[in-house]
C-alpha positions as a Python dict, from the first residue, in 0.01 Angstrom:
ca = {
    (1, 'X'): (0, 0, 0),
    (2, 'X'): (152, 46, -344),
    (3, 'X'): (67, -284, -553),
    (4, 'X'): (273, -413, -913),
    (5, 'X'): (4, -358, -1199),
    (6, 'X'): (67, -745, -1317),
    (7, 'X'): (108, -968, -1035),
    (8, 'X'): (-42, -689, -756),
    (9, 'X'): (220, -790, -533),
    (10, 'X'): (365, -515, -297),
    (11, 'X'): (622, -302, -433),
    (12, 'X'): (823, -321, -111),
    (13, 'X'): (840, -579, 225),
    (14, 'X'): (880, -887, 4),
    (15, 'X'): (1174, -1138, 151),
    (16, 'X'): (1471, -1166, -96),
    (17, 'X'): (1420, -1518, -137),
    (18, 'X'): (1194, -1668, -410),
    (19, 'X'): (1048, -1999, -503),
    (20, 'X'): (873, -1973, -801),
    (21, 'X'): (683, -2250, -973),
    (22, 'X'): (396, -2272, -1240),
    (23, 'X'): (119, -2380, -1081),
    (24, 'X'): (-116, -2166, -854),
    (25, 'X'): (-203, -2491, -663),
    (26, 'X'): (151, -2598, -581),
    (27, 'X'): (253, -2295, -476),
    (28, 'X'): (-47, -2302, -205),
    (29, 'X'): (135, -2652, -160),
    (30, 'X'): (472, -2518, -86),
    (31, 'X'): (289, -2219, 111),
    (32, 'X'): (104, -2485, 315),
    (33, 'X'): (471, -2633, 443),
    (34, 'X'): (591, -2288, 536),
    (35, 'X'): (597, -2119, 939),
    (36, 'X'): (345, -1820, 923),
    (37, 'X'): (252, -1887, 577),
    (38, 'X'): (-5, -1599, 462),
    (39, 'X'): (-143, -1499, 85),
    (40, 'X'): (-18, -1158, -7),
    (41, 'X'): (-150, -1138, -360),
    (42, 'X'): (-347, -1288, -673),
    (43, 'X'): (-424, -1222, -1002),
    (44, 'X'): (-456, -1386, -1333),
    (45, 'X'): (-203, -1682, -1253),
    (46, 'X'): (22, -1532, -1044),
    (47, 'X'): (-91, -1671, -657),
    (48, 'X'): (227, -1485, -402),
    (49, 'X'): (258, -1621, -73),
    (50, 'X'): (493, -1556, 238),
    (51, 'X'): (605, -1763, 514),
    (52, 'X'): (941, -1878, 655),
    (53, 'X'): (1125, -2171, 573),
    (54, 'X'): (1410, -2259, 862),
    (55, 'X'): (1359, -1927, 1007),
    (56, 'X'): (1467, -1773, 675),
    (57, 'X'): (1172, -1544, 539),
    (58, 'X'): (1099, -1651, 152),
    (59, 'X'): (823, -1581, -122),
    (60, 'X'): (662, -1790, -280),
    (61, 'X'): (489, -1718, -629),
    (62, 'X'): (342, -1865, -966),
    (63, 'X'): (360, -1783, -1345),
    (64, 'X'): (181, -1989, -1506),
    (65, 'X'): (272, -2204, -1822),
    (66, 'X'): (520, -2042, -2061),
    (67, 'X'): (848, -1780, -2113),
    (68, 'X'): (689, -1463, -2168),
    (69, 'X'): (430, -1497, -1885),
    (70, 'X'): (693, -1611, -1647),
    (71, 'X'): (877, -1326, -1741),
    (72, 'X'): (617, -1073, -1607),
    (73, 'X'): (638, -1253, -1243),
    (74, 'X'): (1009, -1222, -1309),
    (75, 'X'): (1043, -862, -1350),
    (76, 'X'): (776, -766, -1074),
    (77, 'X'): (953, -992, -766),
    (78, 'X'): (1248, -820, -889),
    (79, 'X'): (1108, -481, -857),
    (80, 'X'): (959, -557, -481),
    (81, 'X'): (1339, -627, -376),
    (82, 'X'): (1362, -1027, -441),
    (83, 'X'): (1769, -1085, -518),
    (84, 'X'): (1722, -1490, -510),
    (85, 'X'): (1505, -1688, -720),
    (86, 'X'): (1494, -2071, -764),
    (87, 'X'): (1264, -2235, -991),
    (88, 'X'): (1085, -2577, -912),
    (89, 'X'): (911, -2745, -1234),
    (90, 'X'): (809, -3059, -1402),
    (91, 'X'): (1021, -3187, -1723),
    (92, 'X'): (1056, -3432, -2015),
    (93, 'X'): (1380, -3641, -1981),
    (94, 'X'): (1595, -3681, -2309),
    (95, 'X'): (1762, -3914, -2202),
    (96, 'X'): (1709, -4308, -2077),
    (97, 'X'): (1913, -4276, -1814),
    (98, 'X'): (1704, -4013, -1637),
    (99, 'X'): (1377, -4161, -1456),
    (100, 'X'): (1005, -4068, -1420),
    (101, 'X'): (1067, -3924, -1047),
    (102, 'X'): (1395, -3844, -1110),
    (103, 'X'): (1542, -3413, -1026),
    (104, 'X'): (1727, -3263, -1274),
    (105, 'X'): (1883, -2929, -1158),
    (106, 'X'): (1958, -2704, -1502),
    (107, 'X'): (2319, -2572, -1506),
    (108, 'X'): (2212, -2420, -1860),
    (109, 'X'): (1910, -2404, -2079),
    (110, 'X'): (1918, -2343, -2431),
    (111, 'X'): (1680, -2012, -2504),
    (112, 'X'): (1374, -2138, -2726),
    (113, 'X'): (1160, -1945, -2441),
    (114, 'X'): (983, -1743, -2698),
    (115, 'X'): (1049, -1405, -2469),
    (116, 'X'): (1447, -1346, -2435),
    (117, 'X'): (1555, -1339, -2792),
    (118, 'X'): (1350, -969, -2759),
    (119, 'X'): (1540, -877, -2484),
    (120, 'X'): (1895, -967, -2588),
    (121, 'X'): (2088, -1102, -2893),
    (122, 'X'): (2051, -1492, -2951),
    (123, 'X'): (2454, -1575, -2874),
    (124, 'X'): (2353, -1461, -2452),
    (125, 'X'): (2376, -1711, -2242),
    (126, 'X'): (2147, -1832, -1955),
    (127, 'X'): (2304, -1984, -1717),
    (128, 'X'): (2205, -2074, -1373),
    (129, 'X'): (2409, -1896, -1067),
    (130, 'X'): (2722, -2210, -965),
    (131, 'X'): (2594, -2147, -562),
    (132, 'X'): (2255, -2220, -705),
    (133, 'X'): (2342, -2509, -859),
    (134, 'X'): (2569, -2676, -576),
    (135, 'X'): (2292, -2590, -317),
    (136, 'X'): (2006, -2754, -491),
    (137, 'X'): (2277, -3021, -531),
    (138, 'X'): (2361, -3077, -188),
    (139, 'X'): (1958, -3036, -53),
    (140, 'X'): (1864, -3337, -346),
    (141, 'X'): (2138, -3536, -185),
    (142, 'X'): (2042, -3470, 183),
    (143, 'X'): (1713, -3598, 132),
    (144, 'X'): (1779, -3860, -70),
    (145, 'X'): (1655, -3753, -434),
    (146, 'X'): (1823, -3890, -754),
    (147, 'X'): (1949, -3572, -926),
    (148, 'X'): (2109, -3488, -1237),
    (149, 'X'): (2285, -3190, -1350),
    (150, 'X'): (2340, -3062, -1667),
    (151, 'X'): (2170, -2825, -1953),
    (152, 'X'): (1783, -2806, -2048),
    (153, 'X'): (1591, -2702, -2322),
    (154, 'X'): (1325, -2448, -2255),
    (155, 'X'): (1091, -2422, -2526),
    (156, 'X'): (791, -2211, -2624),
    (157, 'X'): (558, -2452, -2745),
    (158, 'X'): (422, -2772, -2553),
    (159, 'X'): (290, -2962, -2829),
    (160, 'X'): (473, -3031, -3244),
    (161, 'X'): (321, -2858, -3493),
    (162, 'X'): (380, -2907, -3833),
    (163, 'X'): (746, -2788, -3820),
    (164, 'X'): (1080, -3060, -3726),
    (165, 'X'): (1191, -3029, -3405),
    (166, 'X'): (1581, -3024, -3341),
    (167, 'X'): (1527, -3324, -3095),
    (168, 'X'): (1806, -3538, -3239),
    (169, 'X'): (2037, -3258, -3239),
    (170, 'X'): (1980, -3188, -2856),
    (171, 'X'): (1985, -3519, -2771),
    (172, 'X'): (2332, -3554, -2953),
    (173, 'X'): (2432, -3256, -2764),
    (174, 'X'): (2422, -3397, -2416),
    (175, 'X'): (2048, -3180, -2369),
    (176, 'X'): (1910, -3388, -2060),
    (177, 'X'): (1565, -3276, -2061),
    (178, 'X'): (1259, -3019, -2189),
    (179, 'X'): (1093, -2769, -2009),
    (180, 'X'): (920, -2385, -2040),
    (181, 'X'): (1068, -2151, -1844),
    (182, 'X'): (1430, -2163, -1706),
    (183, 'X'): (1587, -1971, -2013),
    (184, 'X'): (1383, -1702, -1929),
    (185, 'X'): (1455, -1666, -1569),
    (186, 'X'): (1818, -1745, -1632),
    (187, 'X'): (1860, -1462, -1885),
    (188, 'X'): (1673, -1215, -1655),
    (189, 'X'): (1856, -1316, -1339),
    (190, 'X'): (2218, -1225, -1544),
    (191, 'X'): (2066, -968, -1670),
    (192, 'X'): (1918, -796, -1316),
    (193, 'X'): (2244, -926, -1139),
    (194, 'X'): (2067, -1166, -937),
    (195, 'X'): (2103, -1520, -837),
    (196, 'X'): (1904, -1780, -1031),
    (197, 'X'): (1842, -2168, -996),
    (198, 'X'): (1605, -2455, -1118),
    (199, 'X'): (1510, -2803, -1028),
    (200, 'X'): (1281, -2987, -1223),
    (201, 'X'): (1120, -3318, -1181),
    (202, 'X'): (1063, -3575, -1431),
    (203, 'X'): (720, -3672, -1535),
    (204, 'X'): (793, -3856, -1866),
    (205, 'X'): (1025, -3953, -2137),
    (206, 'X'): (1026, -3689, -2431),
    (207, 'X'): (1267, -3911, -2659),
    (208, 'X'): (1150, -4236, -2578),
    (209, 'X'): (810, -4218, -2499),
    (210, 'X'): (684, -3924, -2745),
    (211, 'X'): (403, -4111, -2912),
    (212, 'X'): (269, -4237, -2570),
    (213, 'X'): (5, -4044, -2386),
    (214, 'X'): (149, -3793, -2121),
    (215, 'X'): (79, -3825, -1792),
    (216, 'X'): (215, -3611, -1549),
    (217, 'X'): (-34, -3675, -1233),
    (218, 'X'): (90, -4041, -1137),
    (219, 'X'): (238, -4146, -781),
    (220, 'X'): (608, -4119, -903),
    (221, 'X'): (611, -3763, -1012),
    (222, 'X'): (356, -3628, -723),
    (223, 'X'): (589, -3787, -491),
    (224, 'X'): (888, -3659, -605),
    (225, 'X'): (726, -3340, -620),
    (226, 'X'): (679, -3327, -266),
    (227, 'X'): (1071, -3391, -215),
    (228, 'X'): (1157, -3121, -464),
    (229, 'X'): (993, -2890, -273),
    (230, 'X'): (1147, -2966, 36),
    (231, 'X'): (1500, -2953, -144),
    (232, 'X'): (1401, -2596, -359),
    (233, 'X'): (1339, -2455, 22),
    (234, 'X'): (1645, -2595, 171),
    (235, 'X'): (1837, -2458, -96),
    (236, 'X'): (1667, -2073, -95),
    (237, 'X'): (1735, -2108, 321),
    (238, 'X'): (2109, -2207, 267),
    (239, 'X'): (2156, -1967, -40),
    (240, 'X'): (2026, -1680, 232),
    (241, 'X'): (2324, -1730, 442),
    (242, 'X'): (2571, -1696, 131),
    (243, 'X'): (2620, -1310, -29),
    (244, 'X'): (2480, -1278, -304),
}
């Protein structure tokens, strides 16, 4: 069997349907809820599983921390035949009125990824797929998980260095929360004609809370976790039915 060089995923047999997250261990999570759930690949940080979800078949695969080595998983599920990705995540709210716990599903996401200004000029947009959106929408909503909607930032770097960030200036412009990766598979998505979507959860306040500790592994967030993933699947299984 012919094998991707990065992720070693098969080139062909994958199902269309992806969820793709950043941790290796919570995609073994989401594989672990799946029908027939079996590894097909791993290397480096990219763990790819298979299983059904609803009786629709769906991948499930992780990139790791970061644009550009997101990107690589990107490209590769794209070449082995994937048309539909959605993206599950953690976040920093920018705003008050989004809780620890809470889902934000990114309409938007302004593109400080570190990977897509290479690719294509800075005024592209990324921008998630509407279908994407309204069916990660209507899955929060069926099983009862406060959701927001609206644009993200995606940026490069986790932690401030010595430069200013533009936090203000986000927050002024209606930016609802911070994140890594969705500008990078939004631009790819447009840019490979597929379908792309995201749903993060948040684990802490990046505005409000900045110069407390972060701590992403309490009760609230790994509970709502565990929802997200059930609403990320019942999304990919209703997105299935739609064409693409």
């Amino acid at each position: 069997m012919s094998i991707l060089p990065i992720t070693k995923i098969p080139r062909t047999g994958l199902p269309a349907q992806a969820l793709v997250v950043g941790d290796p261990e919570r995609a073994a999570r989401v594989a672990a809820v799946l029908d027939g759930s079996r590894e097909v690949a791993r290397n480096r940080e990219y763990h790819t599983y298979t299983g059904t979800w609803q009786g629709v078949p769906v991948v499930v695969s992780s990139h790791g921390v970061g644009g550009p080595g997101a990107m690589c998983l990107f490209t590769e599920l794209t070449e082995a035949g994937v048309t539909t990705l959605v993206r599950l995540g953690t976040a920093g709210a920018l705003t008050s009125a989004i809780s620890d716990g809470d889902l934000v599903i990114a309409e938007a996401a302004v593109r400080d990824d570190g990977v897509t200004h290479q690719l294509v000029p800075p005024e592209y947009p990324a921008v998630a797929a509407p279908e994407a959106v309204l069916a990660l929408r209507d899955a929060a909503a069926a099983h009862g998980a406060p959701a927001h909607r609206g644009v993200v930032w995606t940026r490069a770097a986790f932690a401030p260095g010595v430069l200013r960030l533009p936090m203000e200036e986000y927050v002024r412009a209606r930016v609802i929360a911070i994140e890594m990766e969705l500008s990078a598979l939004y631009v790819h998505a447009s840019m490979h004609c597929l379908r792309a979507g995201g749903v993060v959860v948040i684990d802490g306040n990046a505005v409000d809370e900045h110069d407390k500790p972060y701590d992403p592994h309490r009760n609230v967030v790994a509970e709502a976790v565990e929802r997200a993933v059930l609403v990320s699947l019942d999304a990919l299984a209703g997105l299935a039915g739609e064409p693409a």
